[in-house]
N, C-alpha and C positions, 0 to 999 in steps of 0.2 A: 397142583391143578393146572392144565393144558390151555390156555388163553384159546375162545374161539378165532380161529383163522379172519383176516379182513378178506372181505369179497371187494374183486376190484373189477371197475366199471367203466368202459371207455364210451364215452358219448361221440356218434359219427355224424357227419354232413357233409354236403359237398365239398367246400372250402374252409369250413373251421371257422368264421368269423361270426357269425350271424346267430344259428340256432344249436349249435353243441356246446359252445362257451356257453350260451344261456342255461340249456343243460348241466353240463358240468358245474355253476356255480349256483343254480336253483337248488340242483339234487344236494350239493353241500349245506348249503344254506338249510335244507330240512333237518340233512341227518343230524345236523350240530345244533337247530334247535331240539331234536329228541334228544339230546347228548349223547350221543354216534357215529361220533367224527371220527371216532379212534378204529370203527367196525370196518371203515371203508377206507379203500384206492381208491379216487374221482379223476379221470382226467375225460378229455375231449379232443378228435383229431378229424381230419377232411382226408375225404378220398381222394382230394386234386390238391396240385401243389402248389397254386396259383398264389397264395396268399403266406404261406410257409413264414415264419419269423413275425407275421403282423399283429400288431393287437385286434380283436374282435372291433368288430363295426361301429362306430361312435354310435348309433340306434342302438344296437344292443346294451352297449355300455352304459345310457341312457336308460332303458326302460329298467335295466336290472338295478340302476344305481336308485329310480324311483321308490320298487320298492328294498333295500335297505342291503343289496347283494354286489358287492366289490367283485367285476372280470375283468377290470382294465388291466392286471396283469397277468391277462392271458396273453400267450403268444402261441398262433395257426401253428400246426403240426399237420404232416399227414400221415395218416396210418402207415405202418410197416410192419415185416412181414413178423418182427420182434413183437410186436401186440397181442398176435393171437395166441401167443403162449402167456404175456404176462398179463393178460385181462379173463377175468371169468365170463364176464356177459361182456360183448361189443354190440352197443344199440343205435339201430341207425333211424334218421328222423325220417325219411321214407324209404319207398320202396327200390328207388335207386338206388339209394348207400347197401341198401340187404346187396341188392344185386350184383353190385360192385363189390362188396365183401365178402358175399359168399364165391365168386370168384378167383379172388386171391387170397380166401384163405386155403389151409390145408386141406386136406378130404375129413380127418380126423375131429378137427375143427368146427364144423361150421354148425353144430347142435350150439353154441356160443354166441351166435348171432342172430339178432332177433327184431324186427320192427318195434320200436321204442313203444309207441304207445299202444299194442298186439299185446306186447310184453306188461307192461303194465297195466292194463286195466281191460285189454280181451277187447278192444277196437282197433277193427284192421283199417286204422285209419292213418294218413301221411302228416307229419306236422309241414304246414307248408314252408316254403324258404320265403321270408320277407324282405328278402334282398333289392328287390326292383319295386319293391311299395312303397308307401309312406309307415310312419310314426306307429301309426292304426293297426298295419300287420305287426309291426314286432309286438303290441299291447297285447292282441290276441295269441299270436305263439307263446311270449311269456305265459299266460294264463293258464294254456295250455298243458306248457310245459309243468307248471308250477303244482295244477292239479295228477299230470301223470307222474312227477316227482314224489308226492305224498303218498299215490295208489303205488306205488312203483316200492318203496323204504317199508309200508305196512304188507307187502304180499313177501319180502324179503325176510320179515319178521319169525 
Protein backbone atom coordinates (compact mmCIF):
# COMPACT_ATOMS: atom_id res chain seq x y z
CA UNK A 1 0.00 0.00 0.00
CA UNK A 2 1.17 3.60 -1.53
CA UNK A 3 1.53 6.03 1.84
CA UNK A 4 -0.46 9.25 0.63
CA UNK A 5 1.91 11.87 -0.56
CA UNK A 6 2.65 14.95 2.29
CA UNK A 7 1.25 18.31 0.86
CA UNK A 8 3.76 20.86 1.42
CA UNK A 9 3.05 24.48 2.35
CA UNK A 10 4.96 27.61 2.40
CA UNK A 11 3.48 30.34 4.43
CA UNK A 12 4.61 34.08 2.67
CA UNK A 13 5.07 37.66 4.13
CA UNK A 14 6.83 40.44 3.60
CA UNK A 15 9.88 39.83 5.88
CA UNK A 16 9.35 36.29 7.46
CA UNK A 17 9.29 37.59 11.17
CA UNK A 18 6.00 38.58 12.20
CA UNK A 19 2.96 36.73 10.55
CA UNK A 20 4.24 33.48 8.33
CA UNK A 21 6.32 32.19 11.40
CA UNK A 22 2.99 32.63 13.14
CA UNK A 23 1.56 30.86 10.32
CA UNK A 24 3.81 28.15 9.86
CA UNK A 25 3.84 27.29 13.64
CA UNK A 26 -0.13 27.65 14.11
CA UNK A 27 -0.77 25.52 10.96
CA UNK A 28 1.58 22.86 12.68
CA UNK A 29 0.44 23.21 16.00
CA UNK A 30 -3.12 22.09 14.38
CA UNK A 31 -2.01 19.38 12.17
CA UNK A 32 -0.17 17.57 15.18
CA UNK A 33 -3.08 18.17 17.32
CA UNK A 34 -5.25 16.15 14.55
CA UNK A 35 -2.21 13.68 14.47
CA UNK A 36 -1.00 15.05 10.94
CA UNK A 37 2.13 16.07 11.28
CA UNK A 38 3.38 13.29 9.26
CA UNK A 39 0.63 14.51 6.20
CA UNK A 40 2.56 17.79 6.00
CA UNK A 41 5.86 20.13 4.70
CA UNK A 42 5.23 23.54 6.95
CA UNK A 43 7.75 26.00 6.38
CA UNK A 44 7.36 30.08 6.16
CA UNK A 45 9.52 32.54 4.10
CA UNK A 46 9.48 36.68 3.09
CA UNK A 47 9.39 38.17 -0.10
CA UNK A 48 12.28 40.70 1.21
CA UNK A 49 15.46 39.92 2.51
CA UNK A 50 15.67 42.26 5.10
CA UNK A 51 15.48 40.10 8.04
CA UNK A 52 17.11 36.83 6.29
CA UNK A 53 18.77 34.44 9.21
CA UNK A 54 16.61 36.35 12.09
CA UNK A 55 14.33 34.68 14.51
CA UNK A 56 10.59 35.94 14.29
CA UNK A 57 9.79 39.06 16.17
CA UNK A 58 9.86 38.70 19.97
CA UNK A 59 5.71 39.79 19.69
CA UNK A 60 5.29 37.11 17.74
CA UNK A 61 7.38 34.65 19.78
CA UNK A 62 5.27 35.99 22.53
CA UNK A 63 1.85 35.78 21.54
CA UNK A 64 2.45 32.12 19.92
CA UNK A 65 4.38 31.08 23.19
CA UNK A 66 0.84 32.26 25.06
CA UNK A 67 -1.00 30.02 23.51
CA UNK A 68 1.26 26.87 23.76
CA UNK A 69 3.26 27.10 20.01
CA UNK A 70 7.27 27.15 20.15
CA UNK A 71 8.71 29.74 16.73
CA UNK A 72 11.53 30.84 18.44
CA UNK A 73 13.42 28.55 16.28
CA UNK A 74 12.48 29.92 13.32
CA UNK A 75 15.02 31.70 11.27
CA UNK A 76 13.65 34.55 8.28
CA UNK A 77 14.13 32.97 4.94
CA UNK A 78 13.14 34.55 1.71
CA UNK A 79 11.32 32.85 -0.99
CA UNK A 80 13.41 31.49 -3.84
CA UNK A 81 12.88 30.60 -6.97
CA UNK A 82 13.77 26.69 -5.61
CA UNK A 83 10.13 26.92 -3.59
CA UNK A 84 7.83 26.99 -6.21
CA UNK A 85 8.71 23.67 -7.22
CA UNK A 86 9.16 22.17 -3.78
CA UNK A 87 5.88 23.67 -2.12
CA UNK A 88 2.38 22.76 -3.36
CA UNK A 89 0.43 25.67 -2.10
CA UNK A 90 2.63 29.10 -1.36
CA UNK A 91 0.24 31.22 0.84
CA UNK A 92 0.64 34.74 1.15
CA UNK A 93 -0.76 36.91 4.09
CA UNK A 94 -1.95 39.63 1.54
CA UNK A 95 -2.34 40.83 -1.26
CA UNK A 96 1.26 42.05 -1.86
CA UNK A 97 2.97 38.74 -1.11
CA UNK A 98 0.20 37.17 -4.20
CA UNK A 99 1.62 39.99 -6.17
CA UNK A 100 5.08 39.69 -5.54
CA UNK A 101 4.79 35.89 -6.03
CA UNK A 102 2.99 35.63 -8.72
CA UNK A 103 5.60 37.59 -10.33
CA UNK A 104 8.52 35.60 -9.65
CA UNK A 105 7.12 32.63 -9.89
CA UNK A 106 7.05 30.54 -13.19
CA UNK A 107 4.18 30.99 -15.78
CA UNK A 108 3.38 27.27 -15.05
CA UNK A 109 3.44 27.97 -11.47
CA UNK A 110 1.41 30.46 -10.17
CA UNK A 111 -2.33 28.18 -10.08
CA UNK A 112 0.04 27.47 -6.56
CA UNK A 113 -0.27 30.59 -5.05
CA UNK A 114 -3.11 31.83 -3.32
CA UNK A 115 -4.17 34.59 -0.70
CA UNK A 116 -3.99 32.73 2.71
CA UNK A 117 -7.03 33.32 4.01
CA UNK A 118 -9.11 33.25 -0.07
CA UNK A 119 -7.55 30.00 0.29
CA UNK A 120 -8.82 28.92 3.35
CA UNK A 121 -12.11 29.93 4.13
CA UNK A 122 -13.29 31.94 0.82
CA UNK A 123 -12.40 35.70 2.38
CA UNK A 124 -10.73 37.94 0.11
CA UNK A 125 -9.44 39.23 3.04
CA UNK A 126 -5.37 40.53 3.90
CA UNK A 127 -4.14 39.25 7.27
CA UNK A 128 -2.69 42.50 8.37
CA UNK A 129 1.24 42.93 9.20
CA UNK A 130 1.56 43.94 12.99
CA UNK A 131 4.74 44.99 12.67
CA UNK A 132 4.35 48.70 13.56
CA UNK A 133 1.51 47.99 16.29
CA UNK A 134 1.35 47.07 19.59
CA UNK A 135 0.85 43.58 21.51
CA UNK A 136 -3.00 43.90 20.47
CA UNK A 137 -2.31 43.51 16.62
CA UNK A 138 -0.27 40.46 16.86
CA UNK A 139 -3.43 38.93 19.51
CA UNK A 140 -5.72 39.63 16.55
CA UNK A 141 -3.57 38.09 13.60
CA UNK A 142 -2.68 35.10 15.70
CA UNK A 143 -6.42 34.61 16.00
CA UNK A 144 -6.74 34.99 12.84
CA UNK A 145 -4.44 33.13 11.74
CA UNK A 146 -5.36 30.27 14.23
CA UNK A 147 -8.92 30.21 12.86
CA UNK A 148 -7.86 30.14 9.06
CA UNK A 149 -5.19 27.38 10.08
CA UNK A 150 -8.19 24.94 11.28
CA UNK A 151 -10.58 26.03 8.00
CA UNK A 152 -7.41 25.77 5.98
CA UNK A 153 -6.22 21.57 7.56
CA UNK A 154 -10.36 20.70 7.41
CA UNK A 155 -10.81 21.95 3.48
CA UNK A 156 -7.32 19.81 2.90
CA UNK A 157 -9.08 16.87 4.27
Amino acid sequence: MNAKPRTSILFVCLGNICRSPLAEGVFRSVVAERGRLADFVIGSAGTGAWHVGNPPDPRSIEIAHRFGVDISHQRAQQVGSADFDRYDLLLGMDRNNVQTLRERAPRDMSGKIHLFLDYANGRMVDIPDPYYGGADGFASVYQTIREASEALLSKLD
